[in-house]
C-alpha positions as a printed NumPy array, in Angstrom:
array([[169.968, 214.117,  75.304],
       [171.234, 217.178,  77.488],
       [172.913, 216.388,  80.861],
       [169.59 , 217.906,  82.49 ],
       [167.655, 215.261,  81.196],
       [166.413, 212.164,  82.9  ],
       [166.641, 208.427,  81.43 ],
       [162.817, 207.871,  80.74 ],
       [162.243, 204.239,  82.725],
       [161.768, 202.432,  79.582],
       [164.942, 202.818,  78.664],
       [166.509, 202.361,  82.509],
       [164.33 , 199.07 ,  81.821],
       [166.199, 198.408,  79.313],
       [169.822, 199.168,  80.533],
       [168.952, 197.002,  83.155],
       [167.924, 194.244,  81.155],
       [171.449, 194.955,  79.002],
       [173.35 , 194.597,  82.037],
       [171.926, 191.488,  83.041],
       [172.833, 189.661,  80.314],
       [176.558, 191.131,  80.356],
       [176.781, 189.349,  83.842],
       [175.54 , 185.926,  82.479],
       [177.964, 186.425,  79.284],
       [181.156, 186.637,  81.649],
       [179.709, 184.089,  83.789],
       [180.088, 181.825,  80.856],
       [183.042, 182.899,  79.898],
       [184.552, 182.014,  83.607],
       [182.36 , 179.202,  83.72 ],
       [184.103, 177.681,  80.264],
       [187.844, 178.862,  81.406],
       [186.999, 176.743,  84.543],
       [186.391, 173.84 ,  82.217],
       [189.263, 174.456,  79.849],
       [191.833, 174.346,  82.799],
       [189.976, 171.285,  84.078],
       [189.891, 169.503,  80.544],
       [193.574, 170.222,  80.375],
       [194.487, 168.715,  83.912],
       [192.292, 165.387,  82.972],
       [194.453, 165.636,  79.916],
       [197.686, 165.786,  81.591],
       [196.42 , 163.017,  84.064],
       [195.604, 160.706,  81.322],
       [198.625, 160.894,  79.269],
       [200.365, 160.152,  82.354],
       [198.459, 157.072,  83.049],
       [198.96 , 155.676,  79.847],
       [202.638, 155.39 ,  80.448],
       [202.436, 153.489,  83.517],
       [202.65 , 149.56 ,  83.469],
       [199.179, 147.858,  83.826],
       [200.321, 146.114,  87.057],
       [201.911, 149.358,  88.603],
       [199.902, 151.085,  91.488],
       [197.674, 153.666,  90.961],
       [195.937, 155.929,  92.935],
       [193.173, 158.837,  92.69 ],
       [192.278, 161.7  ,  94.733],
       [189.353, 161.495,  96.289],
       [189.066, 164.662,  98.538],
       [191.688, 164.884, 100.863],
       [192.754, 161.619, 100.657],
       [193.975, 159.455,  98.129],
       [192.711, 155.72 ,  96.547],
       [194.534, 152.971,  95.115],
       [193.067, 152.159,  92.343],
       [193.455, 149.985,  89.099],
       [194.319, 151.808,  85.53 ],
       [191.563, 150.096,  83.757],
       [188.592, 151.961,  86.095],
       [190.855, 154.838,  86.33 ],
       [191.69 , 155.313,  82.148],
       [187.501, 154.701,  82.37 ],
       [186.923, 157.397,  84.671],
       [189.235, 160.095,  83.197],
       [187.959, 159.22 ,  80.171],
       [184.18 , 159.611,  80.989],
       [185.434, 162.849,  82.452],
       [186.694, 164.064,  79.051],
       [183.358, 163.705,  77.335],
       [181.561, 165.378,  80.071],
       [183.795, 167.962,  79.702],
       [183.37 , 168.173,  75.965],
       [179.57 , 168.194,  76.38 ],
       [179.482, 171.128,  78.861],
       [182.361, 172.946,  76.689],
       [179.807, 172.571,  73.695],
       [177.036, 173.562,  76.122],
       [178.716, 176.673,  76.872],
       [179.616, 178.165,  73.458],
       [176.263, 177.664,  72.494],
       [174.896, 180.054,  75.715],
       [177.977, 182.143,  74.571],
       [176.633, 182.974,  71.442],
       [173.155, 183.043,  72.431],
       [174.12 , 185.938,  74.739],
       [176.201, 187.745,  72.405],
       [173.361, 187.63 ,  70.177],
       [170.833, 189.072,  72.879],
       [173.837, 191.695,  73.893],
       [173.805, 193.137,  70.115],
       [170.208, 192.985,  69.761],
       [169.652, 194.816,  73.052],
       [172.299, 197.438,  72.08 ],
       [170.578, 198.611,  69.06 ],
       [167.091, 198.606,  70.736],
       [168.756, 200.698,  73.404],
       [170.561, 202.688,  70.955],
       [167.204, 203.308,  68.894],
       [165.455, 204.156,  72.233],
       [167.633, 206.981,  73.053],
       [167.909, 208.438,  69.748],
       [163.975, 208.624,  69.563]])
């Protein structure tokens, strides 16, 4: 293609479409950082917890403030919080690869549309 040349619309169409999908790719990749930090602070947390003496006090954030609580329902809740996390991490690589898929594919049908 010259520089004097316009980008016929069906490939525009297509660029468009290709830059879409790069958006939702580093969405996911921000989206499953998020997580990772987040998996590694109920980590920390929970390691912590474990060390302390069943009849010490505990407490949890919740907001602003924060809860006494006991280290049973908390070891619970950290816990359920870990396999969330592991669900939505799994969740997440599979949209990852779904995308990269769809961002090769695209490239080639873009790359075949300008070179016809």
């Amino acid at each position: 293609m010259s520089s004097g040349q316009q980008i016929p619309p069906l490939v525009q169409e297509q660029l468009a479409k290709f830059q879409q999908t790069q958006q939702n790719f580093q969405s996911i990749l921000m989206q499953k950082q998020h997580l990772e930090s987040e998996k590694l602070e109920t980590e920390k947390a929970l390691e912590e917890l474990k060390k302390a003496s069943d009849d010490e006090a505990v407490f949890k954030h919740a907001g602003t403030i924060m809860i006494k609580s006991s280290k049973k329902d908390l070891l619970e809740e950290l816990e359920e919080q870990m396999e969330l996390a592991k669900t939505k991490a799994s969740l997440l690589a599979k949209q990852e690869e779904r995308l990269k898929t769809s961002l090769k594919e695209q490239e080639t049908k873009i790359q075949e549309m300008i070179k016809n």
